[in-house]
N, C-alpha and C positions, 0 to 999 in steps of 0.2 A: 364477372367483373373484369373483362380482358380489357383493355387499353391498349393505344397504340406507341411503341417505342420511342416516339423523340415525346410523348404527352408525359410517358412515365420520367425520361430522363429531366424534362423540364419542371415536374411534381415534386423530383429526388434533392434538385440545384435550391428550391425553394425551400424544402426543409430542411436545405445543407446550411441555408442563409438566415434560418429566423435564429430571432435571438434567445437567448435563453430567460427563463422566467426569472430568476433572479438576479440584480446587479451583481459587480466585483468587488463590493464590499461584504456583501453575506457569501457570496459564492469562498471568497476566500476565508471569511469565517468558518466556512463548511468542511475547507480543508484543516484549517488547526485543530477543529473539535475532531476529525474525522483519526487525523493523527493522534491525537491525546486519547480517542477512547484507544485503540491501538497500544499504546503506548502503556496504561491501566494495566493490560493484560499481559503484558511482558516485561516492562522496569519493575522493581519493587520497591524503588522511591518518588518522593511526590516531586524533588528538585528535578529527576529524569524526566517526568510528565511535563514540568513548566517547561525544561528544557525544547521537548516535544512538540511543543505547541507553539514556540517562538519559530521554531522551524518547520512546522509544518504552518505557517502564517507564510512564511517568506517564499515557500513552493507554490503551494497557492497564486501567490500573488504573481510572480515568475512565471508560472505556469498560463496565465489571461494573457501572453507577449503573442500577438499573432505574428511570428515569423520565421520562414520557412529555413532561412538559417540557423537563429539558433534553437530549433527542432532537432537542429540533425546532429548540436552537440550539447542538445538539453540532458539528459542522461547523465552523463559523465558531467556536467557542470553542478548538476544538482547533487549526485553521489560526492562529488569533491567537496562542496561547498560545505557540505550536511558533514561529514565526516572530518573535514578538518575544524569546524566549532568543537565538535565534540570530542575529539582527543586532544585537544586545547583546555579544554576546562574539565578532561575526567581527573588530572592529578587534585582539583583543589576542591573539584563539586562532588558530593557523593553522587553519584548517577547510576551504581552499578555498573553492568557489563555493557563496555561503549557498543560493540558490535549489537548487542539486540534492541540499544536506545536505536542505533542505524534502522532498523527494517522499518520500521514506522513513519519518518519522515518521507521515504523512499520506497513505501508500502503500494500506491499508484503506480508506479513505473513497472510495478513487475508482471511480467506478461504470462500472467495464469490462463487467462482466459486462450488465448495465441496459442501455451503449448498444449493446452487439454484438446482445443480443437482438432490442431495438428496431428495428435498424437490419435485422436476418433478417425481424423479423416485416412493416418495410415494402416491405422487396424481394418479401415472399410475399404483397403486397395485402391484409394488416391492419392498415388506417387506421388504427381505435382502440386500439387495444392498442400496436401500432409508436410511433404517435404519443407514449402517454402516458409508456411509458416512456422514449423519449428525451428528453420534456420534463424527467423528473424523472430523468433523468441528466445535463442540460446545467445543471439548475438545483442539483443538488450541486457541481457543479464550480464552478459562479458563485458558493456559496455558501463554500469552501474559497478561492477568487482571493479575496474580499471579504477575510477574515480575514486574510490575507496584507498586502493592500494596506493594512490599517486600521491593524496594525503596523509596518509600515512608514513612515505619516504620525506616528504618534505618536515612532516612534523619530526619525524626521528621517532617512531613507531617500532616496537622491539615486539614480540609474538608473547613475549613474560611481562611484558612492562606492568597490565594491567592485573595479572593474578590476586596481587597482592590488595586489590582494593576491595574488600568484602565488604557487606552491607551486612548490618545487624537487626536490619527488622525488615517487614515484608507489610506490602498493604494488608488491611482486614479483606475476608473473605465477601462481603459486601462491593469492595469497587470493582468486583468483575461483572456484576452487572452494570453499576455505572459505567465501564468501560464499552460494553455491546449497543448499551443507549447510547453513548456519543456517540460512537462509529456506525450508527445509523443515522442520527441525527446528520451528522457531518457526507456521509454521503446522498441523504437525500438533500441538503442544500450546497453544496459543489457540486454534482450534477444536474442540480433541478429537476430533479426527477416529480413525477405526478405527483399528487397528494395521496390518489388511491394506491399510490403503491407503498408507503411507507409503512403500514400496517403489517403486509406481507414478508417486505425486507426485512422488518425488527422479528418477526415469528422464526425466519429461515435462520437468522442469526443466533438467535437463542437456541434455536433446534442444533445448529450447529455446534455450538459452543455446550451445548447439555448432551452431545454424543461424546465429544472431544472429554468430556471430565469424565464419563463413564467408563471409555474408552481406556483414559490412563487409571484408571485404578482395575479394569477386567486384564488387558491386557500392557500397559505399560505406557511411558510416554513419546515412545518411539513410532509406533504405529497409531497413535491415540487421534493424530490427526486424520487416519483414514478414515476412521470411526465416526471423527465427526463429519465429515465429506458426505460419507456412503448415509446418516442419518438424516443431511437435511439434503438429499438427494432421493 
């Protein structure tokens, strides 16, 4: 199946340009649900989830701006934006811990995929390529803390402020899997992903997420995340 070099590059420009299967109004549906299953799994109130999902509606939405500007200070716009709501309304809303309502709006932007690669490609002795992309995975992440901490000084963010806000109840053990079905649901329609692969995604999810709970009860909740990695791996 060899092809010749300007057929391929001309092939690659084509399916850089089609469009995607779903419009900007499901597409951006796909991110609030995608945020709010997310969100299930780590707030332990339902106002944290709503929360979640107005702001994972407005990433979404932000995120369909095709421009090459603000690409380049998308990141830090969104961390700011997301984190100053949210330490705006933890004194009056129960939301639990504003920092882990943060990871889920801003759950897309973090460059898993970037450093795992990088980090294959320097174990297998390529300098340059290993190297680059972990640089520009450590420098997403610095650039998503940046927006965080900027909201934070503006708001008048103290590192104790929020101790004090304990939750008295926690979801039932049931919305953790409504939490994996959304976040499948939600990234097969914000990425429009095939039909046939949605079956697979929701299997590798579950498998993850049933290594991860085994993980923190064999060995704790500290490494529980590896467990669930190395299982749907």
């Amino acid at each position: 199946g060899a092809i010749e070099p300007l057929e391929g590059i001309r092939r690659l420009n084509e399916i850089g340009a089609m469009r995607p299967t779903f419009g900007w109004p499901v597409r951006t549906l796909g991110h609030a649900l995608l945020v709010t299953g997310l969100a299930l799994l780590l707030t332990p109130t339902w106002q944290g989830a709503l929360v979640a999902f107005v702001l994972g509606a407005f990433i979404g939405l932000a995120k369909l701006v095709r421009s090459p500007t603000l690409q380049l200070v998308f990141p830090v716009f969104a961390a700011f934006a997301c984190a100053l709501a949210v330490f705006l309304i933890a004194p009056y809303i129960e939301i639990g811990d504003p920092i882990r309502l943060l990871i889920a709006p801003l759950a897309t932007f973090l460059p898993g995929g970037v450093l795992t690669t990088g980090t294959v490609e320097l174990a297998a002795g390529e300098m340059v390529a290993g190297a680059s992309r972990l640089v520009f995975g450590l420098v997403q992440l610095a650039l998503l803390t940046f927006g965080i901490i900027a909201a934070g000084t503006v708001v008048g963010v103290e590192s104790s402020r929020y101790l004090s806000l304990g939750v008295t109840h926690a979801f039932p053990w049931w919305t953790a899997i409504g939490g994996v079905l959304l976040f499948a649901v939600g990234n097969y329609l914000h990425f429009s992903s095939p039909s046939t692969t949605f079956g697979w995604v929701l299997l590798v999810l579950f498998v993850a997420y049933a290594g991860q709970q085994v993980g923190q009860v064999l060995v704790g909740a500290t490494v529980s995340g590896f467990v669930g990695a190395l299982a749907m791996t």
